[in-house]
N, C-alpha and C positions, 0 to 999 in steps of 0.2 A: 504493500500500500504506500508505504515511505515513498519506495521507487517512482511509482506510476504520478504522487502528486510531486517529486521534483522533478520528471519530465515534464506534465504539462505545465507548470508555473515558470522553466524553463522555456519551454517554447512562447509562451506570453510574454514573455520579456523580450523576447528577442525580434518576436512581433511590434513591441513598440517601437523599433526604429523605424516599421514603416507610416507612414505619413498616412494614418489612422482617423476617424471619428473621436471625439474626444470621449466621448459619452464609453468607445471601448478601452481606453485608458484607467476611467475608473470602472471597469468591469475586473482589468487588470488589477488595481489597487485595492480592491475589495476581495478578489479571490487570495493573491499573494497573502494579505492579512488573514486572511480563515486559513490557507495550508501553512504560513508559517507560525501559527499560533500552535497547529496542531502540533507540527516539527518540532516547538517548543517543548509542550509539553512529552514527547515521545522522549526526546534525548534527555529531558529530566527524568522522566520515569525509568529510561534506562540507566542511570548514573553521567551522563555525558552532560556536565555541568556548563562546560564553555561553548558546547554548541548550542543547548541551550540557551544561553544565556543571549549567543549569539542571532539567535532565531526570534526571542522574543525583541533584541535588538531590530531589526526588521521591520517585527510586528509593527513598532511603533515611527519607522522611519516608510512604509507604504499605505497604512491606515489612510482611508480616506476622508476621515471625519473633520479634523484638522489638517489643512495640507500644510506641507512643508515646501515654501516655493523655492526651487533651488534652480531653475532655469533648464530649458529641455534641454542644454546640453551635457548639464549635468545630471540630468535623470537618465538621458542614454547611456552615460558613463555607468553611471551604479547600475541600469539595468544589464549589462553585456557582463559587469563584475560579479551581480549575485547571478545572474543566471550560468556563469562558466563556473563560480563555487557551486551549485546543487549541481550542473554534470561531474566535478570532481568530484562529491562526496558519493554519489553513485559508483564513479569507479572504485574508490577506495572500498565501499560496500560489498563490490563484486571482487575484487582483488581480496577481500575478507573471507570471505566465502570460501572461495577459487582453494585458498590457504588452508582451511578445516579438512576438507574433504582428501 
């Protein structure tokens, strides 16, 4: 489940670079805040304190309730940056794995 919501919150991000409706920007910024809330709470539950901590970081930097204007060039920045961290924490996931077995 992990997996599949930081593919798709990954792919949304990577969708806001193109030249979009606004209206699906905050579709974006309201999805990112319910999977990374959840991410939060998962990596807490499993003891993972700094991704945790990391996630609900996030939470509160894509929340759409309060925005945080930080200029679309610098949202594309942070969006290309969180969405290359969830494919990395996937590989690292599967390179996890890959290691048990």
């Amino acid at each position: 489940m992990k997996t599949t919501i930081k593919i798709v919150i990954a792919a949304l991000l990577f969708l806001c670079l193109a030249n979009m409706p606004y209206g699906f920007y905050m579709l974006v910024r309201f999805a990112a805040t319910v999977a990374f809330a959840y991410l939060s709470y998962e990596y807490f539950k499993s003891k993972q304190e700094k991704l945790g901590v990391l996630f609900a970081s996030l939470v509160l930097l894509f929340q759409p309730f309060f925005k945080i204007a930080l200029g679309r060039m610098i949202w594309n920045c942070m969006d290309v940056v969180v969405a290359i961290m969830l494919l990395y924490l996937i590989i690292i996931d599967f390179r996890k794995i890959a290691n048990c077995q």
